[in-house]
Every structure is written in structure tokens, then in C-alpha cells.
C-alpha positions in Angstrom: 30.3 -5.5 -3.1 26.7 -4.2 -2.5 24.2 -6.9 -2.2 20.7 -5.5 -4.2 17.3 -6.6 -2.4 14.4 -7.1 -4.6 11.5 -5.5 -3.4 8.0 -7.3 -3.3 5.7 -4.8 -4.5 1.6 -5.4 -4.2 -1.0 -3.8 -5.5 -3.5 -2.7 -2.4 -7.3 -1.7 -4.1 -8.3 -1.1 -1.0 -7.7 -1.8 3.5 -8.6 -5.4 3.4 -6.5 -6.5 0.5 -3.2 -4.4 2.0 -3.7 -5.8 5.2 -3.5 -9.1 3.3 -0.3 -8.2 1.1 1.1 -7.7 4.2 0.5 -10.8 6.0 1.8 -13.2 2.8 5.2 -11.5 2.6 5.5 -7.9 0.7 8.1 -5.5 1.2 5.6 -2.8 0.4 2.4 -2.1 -1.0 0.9 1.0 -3.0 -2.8 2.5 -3.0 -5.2 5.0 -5.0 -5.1 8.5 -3.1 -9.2 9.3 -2.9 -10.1 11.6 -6.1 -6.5 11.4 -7.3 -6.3 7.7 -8.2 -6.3 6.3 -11.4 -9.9 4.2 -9.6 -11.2 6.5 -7.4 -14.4 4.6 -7.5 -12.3 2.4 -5.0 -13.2 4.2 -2.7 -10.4 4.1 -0.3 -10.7 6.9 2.2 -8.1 8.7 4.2 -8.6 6.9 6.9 -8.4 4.0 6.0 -4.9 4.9 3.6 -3.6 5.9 7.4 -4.9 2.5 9.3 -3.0 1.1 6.3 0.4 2.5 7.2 -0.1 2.5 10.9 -0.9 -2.1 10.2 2.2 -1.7 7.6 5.2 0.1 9.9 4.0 -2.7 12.8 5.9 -5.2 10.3 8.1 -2.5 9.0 6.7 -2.8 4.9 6.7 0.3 3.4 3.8 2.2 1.7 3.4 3.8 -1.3 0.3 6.5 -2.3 -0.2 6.5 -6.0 -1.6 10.2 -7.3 -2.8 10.0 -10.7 -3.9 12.8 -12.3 
């Protein structure tokens, strides 16, 4: 029998609060894309979408880009 693990999913609008998701427990997070997310007044450059995933794989959490168009 195949044990399921629920995923902990959190919202990230921007570095800080990802960096925060991560350090009380989620599996993963997801962010806005710059010009492709659904609030791309966020303003959540590339950069920081890549210190994001570089902070994230340190504690193995996975992260997901949202492209809205």
C-alpha cells in the first residue's frame, strides 16, 4: 500500500514572505513570474524568484513559478 503525503503549499507575494514559508514548515511555495503574474505590481524580480529557490533547495521545499496570462 502507497502511503500519500499531503503537501503544504504557501502562497510567496514576494522574497521575504517565501523565505518565511519556509522557515514555519512548507513543503513548497509558489510565486508571480515578473509581467506574467496574476500581481505583477509585486514586483518580484528574477533575482530574487532565483535567491528564492537557491534558500528553498537548502531545506529541500520545492518551488513553484505561477505564469498567468
Amino acid at each position: 500500500m502507497t502511503v500519500k503525503k499531503i503537501e503544504l503549499l504557501s502562497p510567496a507575494k514576494n522574497l521575504a514572505c517565501g523565505i518565511e514559508a519556509i522557515n514555519h514548515g512548507a513543503d513548497a511555495v509558489y510565486i508571480g513570474a515578473p509581467k506574467f503574474g496574476a500581481r505583477a505590481a509585486a514586483g518580484n524580480s528574477l533575482e530574487d524568484i532565483t535567491a528564492l529557490i537557491a534558500y528553498a533547495h537548502l531545506y529541500h521545499v520545492r518551488v513553484y513559478i505561477t505564469l498567468n496570462t
